[in-house]
C-alpha positions as a Python dict, from the first residue, in 0.01 Angstrom:
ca = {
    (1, 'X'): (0, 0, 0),
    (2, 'X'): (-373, -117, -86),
    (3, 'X'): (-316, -440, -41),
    (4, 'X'): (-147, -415, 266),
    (5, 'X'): (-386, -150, 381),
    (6, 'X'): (-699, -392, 342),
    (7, 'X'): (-462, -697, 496),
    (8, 'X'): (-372, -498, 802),
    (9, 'X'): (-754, -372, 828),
    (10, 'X'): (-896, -732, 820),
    (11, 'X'): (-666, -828, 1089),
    (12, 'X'): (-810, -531, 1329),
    (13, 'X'): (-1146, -606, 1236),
    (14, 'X'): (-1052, -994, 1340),
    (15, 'X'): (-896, -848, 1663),
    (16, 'X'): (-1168, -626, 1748),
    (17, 'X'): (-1411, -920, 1749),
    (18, 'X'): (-1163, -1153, 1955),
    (19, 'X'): (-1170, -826, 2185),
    (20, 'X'): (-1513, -838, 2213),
    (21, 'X'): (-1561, -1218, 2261),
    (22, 'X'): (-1270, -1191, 2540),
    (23, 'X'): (-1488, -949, 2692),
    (24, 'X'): (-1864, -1149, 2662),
    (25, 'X'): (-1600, -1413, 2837),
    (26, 'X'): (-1538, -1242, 3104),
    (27, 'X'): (-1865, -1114, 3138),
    (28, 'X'): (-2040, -1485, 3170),
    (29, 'X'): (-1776, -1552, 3381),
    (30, 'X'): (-1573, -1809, 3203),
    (31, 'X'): (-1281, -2013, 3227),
    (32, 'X'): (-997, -1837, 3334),
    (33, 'X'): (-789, -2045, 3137),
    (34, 'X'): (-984, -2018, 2775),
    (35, 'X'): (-1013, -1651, 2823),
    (36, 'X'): (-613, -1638, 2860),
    (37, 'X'): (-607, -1845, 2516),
    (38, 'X'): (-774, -1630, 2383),
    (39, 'X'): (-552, -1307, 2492),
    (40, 'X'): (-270, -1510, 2389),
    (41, 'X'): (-449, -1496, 1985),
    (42, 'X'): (-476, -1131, 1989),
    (43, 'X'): (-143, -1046, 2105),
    (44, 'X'): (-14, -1289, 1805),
    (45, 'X'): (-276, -1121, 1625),
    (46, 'X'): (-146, -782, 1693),
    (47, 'X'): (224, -879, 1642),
    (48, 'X'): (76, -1022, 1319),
    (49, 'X'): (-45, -637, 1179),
    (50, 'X'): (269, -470, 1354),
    (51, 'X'): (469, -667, 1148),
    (52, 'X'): (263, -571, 788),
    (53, 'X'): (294, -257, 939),
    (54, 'X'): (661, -242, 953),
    (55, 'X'): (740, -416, 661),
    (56, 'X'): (529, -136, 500),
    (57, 'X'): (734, 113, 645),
    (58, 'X'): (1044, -22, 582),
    (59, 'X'): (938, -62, 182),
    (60, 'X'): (846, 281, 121),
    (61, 'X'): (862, 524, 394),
    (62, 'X'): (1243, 473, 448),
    (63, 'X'): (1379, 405, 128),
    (64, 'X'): (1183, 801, 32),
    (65, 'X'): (1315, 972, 388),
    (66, 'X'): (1673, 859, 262),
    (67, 'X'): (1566, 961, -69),
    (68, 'X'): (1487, 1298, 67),
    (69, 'X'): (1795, 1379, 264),
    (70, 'X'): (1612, 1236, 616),
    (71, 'X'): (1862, 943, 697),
    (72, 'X'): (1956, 1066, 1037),
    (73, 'X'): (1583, 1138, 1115),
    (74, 'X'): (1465, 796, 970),
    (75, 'X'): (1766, 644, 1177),
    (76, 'X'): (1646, 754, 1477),
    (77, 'X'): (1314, 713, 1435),
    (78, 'X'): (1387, 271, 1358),
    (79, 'X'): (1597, 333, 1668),
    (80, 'X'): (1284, 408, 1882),
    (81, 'X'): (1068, 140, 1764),
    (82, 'X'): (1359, -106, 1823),
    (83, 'X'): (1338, 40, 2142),
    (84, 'X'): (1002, 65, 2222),
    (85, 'X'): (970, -302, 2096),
    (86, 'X'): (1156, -372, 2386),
    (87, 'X'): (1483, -484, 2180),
    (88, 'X'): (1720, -318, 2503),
}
């Protein structure tokens, strides 16, 4: 997981200073359009770390849950992030 760790903490540090520039944007009044470009990075940005994210989970955290006697609880739990991912 230390790999991924510092992967997925480099790409928040990268989306914390695209936050920040979108917001110096906005403050000197910019574009509209190059400030939407740039909203459109993060979110693939942020898709980007979910995704490192999940992977992670899917690698360790299920596979030990089952391990452990937690499928139904682990089932449920992919179930809500399908569904909060806005899969339904």
């Amino acid at each position: 997981m230390q790999a991924d760790k510092t992967d997925i903490l480099k790409r928040l540090n990268y989306i914390d200073g695209h936050l920040n520039g979108i917001r110096k944007m906005i403050e000197d009044d910019k574009y509209c359009v190059d400030i939407l470009r740039q909203t459109y990075a993060v979110r693939k940005a942020i898709e980007k770390m979910e995704a490192l994210v999940l992977e992670n989970h899917l690698q360790t955290c299920v596979p030990e849950g089952i391990k452990s006697g937690s499928e139904q609880a682990i089932i449920e739990e992919l179930m809500q992030l399908y569904n909060l991912a806005g899969n339904r």
